[in-house]
N, C-alpha and C positions, 0 to 999 in steps of 0.2 A: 497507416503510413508511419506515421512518428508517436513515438510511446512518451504520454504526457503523465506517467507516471513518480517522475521525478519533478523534482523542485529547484533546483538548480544544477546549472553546468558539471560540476563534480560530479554529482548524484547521477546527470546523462551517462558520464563513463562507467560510473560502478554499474549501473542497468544492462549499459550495451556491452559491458565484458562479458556479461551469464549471458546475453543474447548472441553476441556476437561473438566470442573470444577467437577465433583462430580464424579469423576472418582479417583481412589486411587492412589497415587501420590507418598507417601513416608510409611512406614510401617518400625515398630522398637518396640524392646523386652520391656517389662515393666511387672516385675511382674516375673508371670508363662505363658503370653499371650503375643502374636502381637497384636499391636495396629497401627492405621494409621493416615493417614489425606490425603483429599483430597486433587486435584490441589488446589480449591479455598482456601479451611481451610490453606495449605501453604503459600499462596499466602498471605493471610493478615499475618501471621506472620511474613512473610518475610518484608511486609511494616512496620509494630508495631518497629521490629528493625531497618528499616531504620530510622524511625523517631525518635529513640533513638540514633543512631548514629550519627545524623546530631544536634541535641541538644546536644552532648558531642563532639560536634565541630569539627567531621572530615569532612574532604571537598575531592571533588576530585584531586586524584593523592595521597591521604593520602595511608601509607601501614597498613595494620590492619589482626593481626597474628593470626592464631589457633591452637592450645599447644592440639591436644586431638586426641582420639582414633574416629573411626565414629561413629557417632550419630546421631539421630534429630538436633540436636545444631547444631554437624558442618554445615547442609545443610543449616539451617536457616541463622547462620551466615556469612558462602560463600555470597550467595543469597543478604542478607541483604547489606552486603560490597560494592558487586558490583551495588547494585540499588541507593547507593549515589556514585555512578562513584569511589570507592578507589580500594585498591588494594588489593588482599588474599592474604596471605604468609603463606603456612601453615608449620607445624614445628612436625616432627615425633613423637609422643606420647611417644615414646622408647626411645625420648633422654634425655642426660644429661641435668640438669641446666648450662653447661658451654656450652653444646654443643647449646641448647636453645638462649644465652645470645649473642652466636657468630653472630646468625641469625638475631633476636631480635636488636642489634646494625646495624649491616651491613643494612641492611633494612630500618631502621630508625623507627622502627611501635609504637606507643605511646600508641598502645591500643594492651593489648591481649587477648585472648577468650583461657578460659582453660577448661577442663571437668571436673575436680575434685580437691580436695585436693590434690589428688600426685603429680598433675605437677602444682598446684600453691607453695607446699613445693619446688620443684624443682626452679622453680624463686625466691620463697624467700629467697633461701640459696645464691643464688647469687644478692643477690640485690642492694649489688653497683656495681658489672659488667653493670646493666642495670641502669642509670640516666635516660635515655630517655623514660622508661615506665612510662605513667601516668596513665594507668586504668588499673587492671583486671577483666576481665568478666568470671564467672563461669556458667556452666551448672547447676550445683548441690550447694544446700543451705550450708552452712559451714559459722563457723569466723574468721575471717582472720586475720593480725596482726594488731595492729594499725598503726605501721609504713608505713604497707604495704595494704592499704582497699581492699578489695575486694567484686565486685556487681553481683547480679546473671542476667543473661539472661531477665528470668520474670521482673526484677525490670529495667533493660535498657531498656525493649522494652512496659515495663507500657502496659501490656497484660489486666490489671483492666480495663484500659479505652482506648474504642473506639476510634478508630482514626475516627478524624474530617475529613469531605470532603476539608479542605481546605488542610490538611495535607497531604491527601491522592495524592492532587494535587502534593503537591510540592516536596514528591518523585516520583511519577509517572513521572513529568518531566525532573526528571534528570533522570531518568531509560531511556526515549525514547533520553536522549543527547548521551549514551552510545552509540558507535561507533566501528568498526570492529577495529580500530589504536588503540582504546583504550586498555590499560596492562588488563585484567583479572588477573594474577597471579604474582610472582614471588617465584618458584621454588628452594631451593634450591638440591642441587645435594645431595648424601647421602655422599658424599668423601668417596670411596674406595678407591682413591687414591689423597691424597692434601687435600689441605681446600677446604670445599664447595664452590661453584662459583654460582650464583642466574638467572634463567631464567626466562629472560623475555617472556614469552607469552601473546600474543594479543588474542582479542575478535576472532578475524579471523580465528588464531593461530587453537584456541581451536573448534570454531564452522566447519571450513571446515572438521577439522579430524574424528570429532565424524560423522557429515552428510560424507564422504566419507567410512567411514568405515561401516555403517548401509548399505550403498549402497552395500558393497561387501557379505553381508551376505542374506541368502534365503530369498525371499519376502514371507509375510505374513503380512494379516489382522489382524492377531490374539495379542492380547495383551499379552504381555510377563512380566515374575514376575522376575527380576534382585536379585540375594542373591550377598551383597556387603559384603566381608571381606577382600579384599586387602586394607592398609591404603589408603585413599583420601587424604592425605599428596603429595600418589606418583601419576605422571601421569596419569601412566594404568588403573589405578582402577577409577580416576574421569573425566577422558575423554571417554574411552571405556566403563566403566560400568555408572555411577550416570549422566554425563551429555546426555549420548547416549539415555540411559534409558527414562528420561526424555524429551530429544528430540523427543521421540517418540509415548510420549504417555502413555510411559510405567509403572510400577511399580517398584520405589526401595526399599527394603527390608533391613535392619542392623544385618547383625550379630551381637552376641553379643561380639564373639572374636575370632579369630583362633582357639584356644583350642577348642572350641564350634562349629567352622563350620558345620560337620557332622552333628552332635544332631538338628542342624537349620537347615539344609538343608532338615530332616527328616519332623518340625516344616512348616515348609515354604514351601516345595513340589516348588520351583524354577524350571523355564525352560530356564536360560541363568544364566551364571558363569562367570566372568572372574578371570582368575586365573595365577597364574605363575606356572612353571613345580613341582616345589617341591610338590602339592597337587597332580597331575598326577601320581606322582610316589609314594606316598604314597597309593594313589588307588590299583595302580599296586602293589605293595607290599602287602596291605591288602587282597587282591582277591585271591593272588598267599599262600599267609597265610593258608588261608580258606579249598582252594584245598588241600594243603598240608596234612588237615587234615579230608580227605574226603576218604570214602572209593574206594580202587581199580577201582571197576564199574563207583563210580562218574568220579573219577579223569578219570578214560578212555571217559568217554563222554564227559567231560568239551573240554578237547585235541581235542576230535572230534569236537567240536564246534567250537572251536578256528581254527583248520584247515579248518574251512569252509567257517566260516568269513572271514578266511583273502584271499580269493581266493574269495568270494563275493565283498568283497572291494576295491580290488584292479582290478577285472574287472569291477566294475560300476563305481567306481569314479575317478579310475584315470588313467585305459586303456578307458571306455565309451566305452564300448560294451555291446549287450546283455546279460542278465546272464543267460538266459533260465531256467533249472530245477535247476541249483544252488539257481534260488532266491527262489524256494518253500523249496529247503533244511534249505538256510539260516535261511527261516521265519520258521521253524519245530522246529530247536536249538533258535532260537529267543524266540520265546514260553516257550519253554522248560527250558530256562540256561539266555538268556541273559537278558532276563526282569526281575525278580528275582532278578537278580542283581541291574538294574536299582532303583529296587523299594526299596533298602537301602539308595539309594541318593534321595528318596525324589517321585520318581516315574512318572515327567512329565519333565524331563529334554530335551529341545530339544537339545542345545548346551552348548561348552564353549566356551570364547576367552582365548587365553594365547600369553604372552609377557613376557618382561621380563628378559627373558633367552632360550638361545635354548634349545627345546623340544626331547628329542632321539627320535627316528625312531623306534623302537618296542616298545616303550609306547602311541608315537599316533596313531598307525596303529592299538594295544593293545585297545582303546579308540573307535575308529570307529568302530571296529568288534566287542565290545558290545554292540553299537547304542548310545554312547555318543563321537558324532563327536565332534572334536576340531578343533576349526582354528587355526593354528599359526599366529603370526605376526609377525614385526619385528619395532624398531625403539626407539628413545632416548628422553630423557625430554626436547633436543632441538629439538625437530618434535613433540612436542602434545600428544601421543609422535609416531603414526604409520604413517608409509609410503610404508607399503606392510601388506596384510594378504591372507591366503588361500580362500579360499569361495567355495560354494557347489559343483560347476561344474569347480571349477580348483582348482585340488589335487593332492601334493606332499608329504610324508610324513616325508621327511627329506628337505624339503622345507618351508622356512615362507611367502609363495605364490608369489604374483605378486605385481606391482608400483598400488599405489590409482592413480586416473585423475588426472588431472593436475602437476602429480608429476616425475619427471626427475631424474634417477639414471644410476649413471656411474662408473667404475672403472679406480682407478689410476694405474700407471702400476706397482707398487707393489702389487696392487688387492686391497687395501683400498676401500672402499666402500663409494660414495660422491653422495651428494641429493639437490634438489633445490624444489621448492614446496611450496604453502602458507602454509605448517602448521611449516615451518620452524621457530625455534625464531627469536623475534629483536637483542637478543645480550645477555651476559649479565649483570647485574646490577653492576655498577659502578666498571667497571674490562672491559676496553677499548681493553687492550694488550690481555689477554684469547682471548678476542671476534675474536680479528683480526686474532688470533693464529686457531682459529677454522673455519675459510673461507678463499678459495683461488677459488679468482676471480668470486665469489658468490654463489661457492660452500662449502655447509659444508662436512669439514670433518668429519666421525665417527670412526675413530679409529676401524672398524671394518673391517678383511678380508672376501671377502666373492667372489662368483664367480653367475653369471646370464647365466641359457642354454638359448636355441638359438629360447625358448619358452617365454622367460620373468620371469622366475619361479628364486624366489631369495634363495641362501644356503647362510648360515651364518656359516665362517669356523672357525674362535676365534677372539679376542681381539685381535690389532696388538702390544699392548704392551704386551699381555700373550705369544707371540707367544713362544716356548722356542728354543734355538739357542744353541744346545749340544756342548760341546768342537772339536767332531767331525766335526761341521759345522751342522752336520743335522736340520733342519728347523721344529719342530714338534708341531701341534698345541692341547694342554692340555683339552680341553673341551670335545672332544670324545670321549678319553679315559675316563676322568672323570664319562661320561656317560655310559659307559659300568661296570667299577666300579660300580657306584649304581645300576645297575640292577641286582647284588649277592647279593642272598636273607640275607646275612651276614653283609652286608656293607649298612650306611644309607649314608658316605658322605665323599665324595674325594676328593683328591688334590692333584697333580701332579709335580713333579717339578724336575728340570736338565739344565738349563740356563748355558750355561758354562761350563760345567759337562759332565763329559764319560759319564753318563747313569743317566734315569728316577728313580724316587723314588715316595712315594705316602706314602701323611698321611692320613689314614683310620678312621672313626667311625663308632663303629658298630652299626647293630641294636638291640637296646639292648635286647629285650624281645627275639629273634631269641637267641643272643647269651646267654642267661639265659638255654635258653631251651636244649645248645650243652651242655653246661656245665654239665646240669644236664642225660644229654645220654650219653656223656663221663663220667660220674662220678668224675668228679672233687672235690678237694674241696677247698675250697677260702673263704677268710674274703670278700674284697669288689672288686669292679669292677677293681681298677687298679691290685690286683692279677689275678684277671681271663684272662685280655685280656695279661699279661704278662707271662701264664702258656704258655710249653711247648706245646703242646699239640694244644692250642688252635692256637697259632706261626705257627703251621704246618698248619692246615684246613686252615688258611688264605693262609701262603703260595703256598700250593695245590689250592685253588681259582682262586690266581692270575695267576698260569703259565698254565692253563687251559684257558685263556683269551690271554695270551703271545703266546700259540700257532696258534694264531688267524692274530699276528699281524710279522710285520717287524722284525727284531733284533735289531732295533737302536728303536723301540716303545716300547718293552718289559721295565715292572716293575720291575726292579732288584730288589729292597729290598724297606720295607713298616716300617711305625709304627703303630698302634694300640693304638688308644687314649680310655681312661675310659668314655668317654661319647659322646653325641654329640656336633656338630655345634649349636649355638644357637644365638639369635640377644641378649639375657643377658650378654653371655660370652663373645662376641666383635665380633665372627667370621663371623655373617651376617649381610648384611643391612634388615632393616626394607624391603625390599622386599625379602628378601630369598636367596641371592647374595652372594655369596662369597667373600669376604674381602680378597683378597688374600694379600696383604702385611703385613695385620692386621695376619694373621694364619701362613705366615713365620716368624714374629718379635716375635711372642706366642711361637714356638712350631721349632725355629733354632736350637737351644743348639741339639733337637733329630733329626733335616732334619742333621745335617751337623757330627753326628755320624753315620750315612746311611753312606758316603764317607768317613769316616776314620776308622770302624773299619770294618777287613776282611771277616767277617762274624758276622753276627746275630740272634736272633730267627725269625725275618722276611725277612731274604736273603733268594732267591729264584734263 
């Protein structure tokens, strides 16, 4: 499967050019079309900019930043960084120029690589936060200021002219000094909570995770087409998808943006995703949409389908018995209902991966019973970032599977969740105290509770600093409910909260176009969004929702009372990270003044 011949990342590409060279390697939007380049066509680009790099005098151990959304660029220049031995630091495209200049400084990188104007406007507005930038490099042709020059890509890597075989030599030789010790990155963290902290990850770090994790997924010959839209900024997306992908042979493909995922997915016909949950559930929501407005006889088949799947699924893959005539059933609705489906996403999908965030249990189970299995996984930007995933023949659906090889997981006896393992980090960058704060006795802490059955199969129960600690004492962990939340077709996005406090409260976003549509079956009538979601009316159908879900749970879990925001979560508004994450301090310090009149006043339109 994967040729463990090399040593590091760089060395992967010099291997799979002799193996692969005219094989498609990279593919990305241009135009109205995909366009590509092979291994080899990469492969000398990636030299063209080493040897631009090392004439603009970075040397090894240098840190050298990328300021952009995915592209062609960012690969080339990943690639190129690391083939004169420096260091990537990449930097979320969605950030501020302050938030940029923070990284940018801490790092020390003299050189940055940006995609466009937007985010070299972004550094220029802060440009004396940054002294220590000397160059930026742009993807895209533009004029910069004069104070501030700035060079494109094409004109660093002098694409006009051929590299010399002497040239060629003298990065090739430092690509083979590149060593498993050697930094590949540094990371830094998104701060949900605190200033960012920078991980270190090694060659090693990164190479064991993606080869262990390829290992846990079904074997196949066949060459797989990777659709990349999580940022390569974060872990998951450039270990699990763009380095894996790669590793293997394989084909990766650029969205051209989230917005746009679908419409590429269509474009691209992809057979491996990696994804975080919030697409799943937009799935799921989209599907459930659909039915909705499907006549009686559909909707009654679809139901029937879905009852058959999920009693096919759950005996083949994760009791592993025979199915007998359920599997001819299965394959009858398969035909019928769930390829069809399929064939919206693009039509050749084998799988996805998701990380990230835990996945709820009736949207992957939802996933496998229309033939687009998911694996969960689990693990942090200080683990590469995985250290457990599902795989074909070991399935749990409220489980993010089992430990990769060599990897050593234990529970503290508050159930914290601690790992030992090469894809663990070195530390992080120049922050001694965090480092030391985050290992005890050479295990990392994760700040995650979680519990392991008596099968190795890992549950991820919440964040041990989300956990909420009711006035009652009650111990309740906010992420499930969360998740059951979003599964009402009314609701895009939760948040739970009672730390301290007699009782649970939950700030709500709807889904707006659902909620358009009650508005207009209620016969409402409403200037703009914040009247509709504060109409009486509408107060009640939520409140009715919620205790519909309260009858479900404990009486110390129930939702007493909600608010109803005019719009969504969004990484614009502050409330997510660039992965889809909830910002939780960032959405209590936004939206207190209405968490903390839930508690003082005796009633309201969403007390329940």
């Amino acid at each position: 499967m994967t040729n463990l011949s090399y040593r590091s990342i760089p060395g992967m590409l010099q291997e799979n050019v002799r193996l692969y060279g005219e094989r498609t390697a990279i593919s990305y939007k241009r135009g109205d079309s995909f366009l590509s380049l092979t291994y080899a066509q990469f492969y000398q680009r990636v030299l063209m900019l080493a040897r631009g790099l090392l004439k603009a005098g970075v040397k090894a151990g240098d840190r050298v930043a990328i300021f952009s959304e995915n592209r062609l660029g960012w690969a080339i220049s990943d690639f190129g960084i690391q083939a004169v031995r420096a260091i990537t630091v990449p930097i979320y495209a969605t950030n501020t120029g302050d938030q940029a200049a923070y990284v940018l400084n801490h790092s020390g990188a003299k050189i940055v690589f940006v995609s466009t104007r937007v985010q070299y406007e972004k550094l220029l507005a802060v440009r004396d936060q940054i002294p220590g930038v000397e160059m930026v490099v742009s993807y895209e042709r533009f004029l910069g200021d004069r104070a501030f020059p700035v060079y494109t890509q094409y004109q660093l890597s002098e694409v006009s002219y051929p590299l010399k075989e002497e040239e060629k030599q003298q990065v090739e030789s430092l690509m083979n000094a590149v060593g498993p010790d050697d930094l590949i990155t540094i990371i830094y963290t998104s701060g949900t909570t605190g200033m960012p902290k920078g991980v270190m990850l090694t060659q090693e770090n990164v190479l064991f995770d993606a080869i262990a994790g390829s290992k846990k997924l079904a074997p196949s010959d066949r060459i797989e087409t990777f659709l990349s839209f999580l940022p390569l900024s974060h872990v998951l997306e450039r270990t699990g998808g763009y380095y894996a992908a790669l590793i293997n042979g394989h084909n990766i493909a650029f969205a051209e943006n989230v917005q746009k995922v679908m419409e590429n997915m269509v474009e691209v016909k992809p057979t491996v995703m990696v994804s975080v949950p919030r697409l799943f559930e937009k799935i799921y929501s989209r599907i459930h949409d659909n039915v909705r407005l499907m006549s009686p006889v559909r909707k009654a088949l679809f139901r029937k389908s879905v009852e058959v799947g999920r009693r096919y699924v759950n005996l083949k893959y994760v009791q592993k018995k025979p199915v007998g005539l359920l599997g001819l059933q299965y394959r009858f609705f398969d035909r019928l209902v769930f390829s069809k489906v399929r064939a919206r996403f693009g039509g050749r999908l084998h799988y996805f991966i998701c990380g990230g965030a835990p996945l709820d249990k009736t949207i992957n189970e939802f996933m496998w019973i229309i033939g687009l299995p998911v694996y969960a996984g689990y693990g942090l930007t200080e683990t590469s970032p995985a250290v457990c995933l599902t795989s074909y023949d070991e399935v749990r659906f409220d489980s993010v599977g089992k430990a990769f090889e060599e990897t050593e997981l234990k529970l503290a006896e508050d159930g914290e969740l601690m790992i030992r393992g090469p894809q663990v980090m070195k530390g992080y960058y120049h922050n001694q105290k965090a480092t030391d704060e985050t290992f005890e006795n050479g295990w990392l802490l994760t700040g995650d509770i979680a519990r392991i059955d008596e099968e190795g199969f890992v549950y991820i129960i919440d964040r041990k600093k989300e956990i909420i600690i009711t006035s009652g004492g009650k111990n309740i962990a906010p992420q499930p409910l969360e998740n059951e939340l979003r599964l009402d077709k009314y609701i895009s996005q939760a948040m739970v909260f009672g730390d301290r406090k007699p009782y649970l409260v939950a700030v709500l976003t709807p889904n707006v176009e659902r909620l358009v549509d009650l508005g207009r079956e209620e016969k409402l009538s409403y200037i703009d969004m914040d009247e509709l979601v504060n109409n009486k009316r509408i107060q009640e159908i939520y409140g009715e929702r919620i205790e519909e879900l309260n009858k479900t749970l404990p009486p110390y879990e129930t939702i007493k009372k909600f608010v109803l925001l005019p719009r969504d979560f969004s990484i614009e508004g502050g409330e997510l990270t660039p992965t889809l994450k909830l910002k939780r301090k960032r959405i209590f310090n936004m939206y207190q003044n209405k968490i903390e009149e839930l508690y003082t006043q005796p009633t309201n339109g969403g007390e329940k």
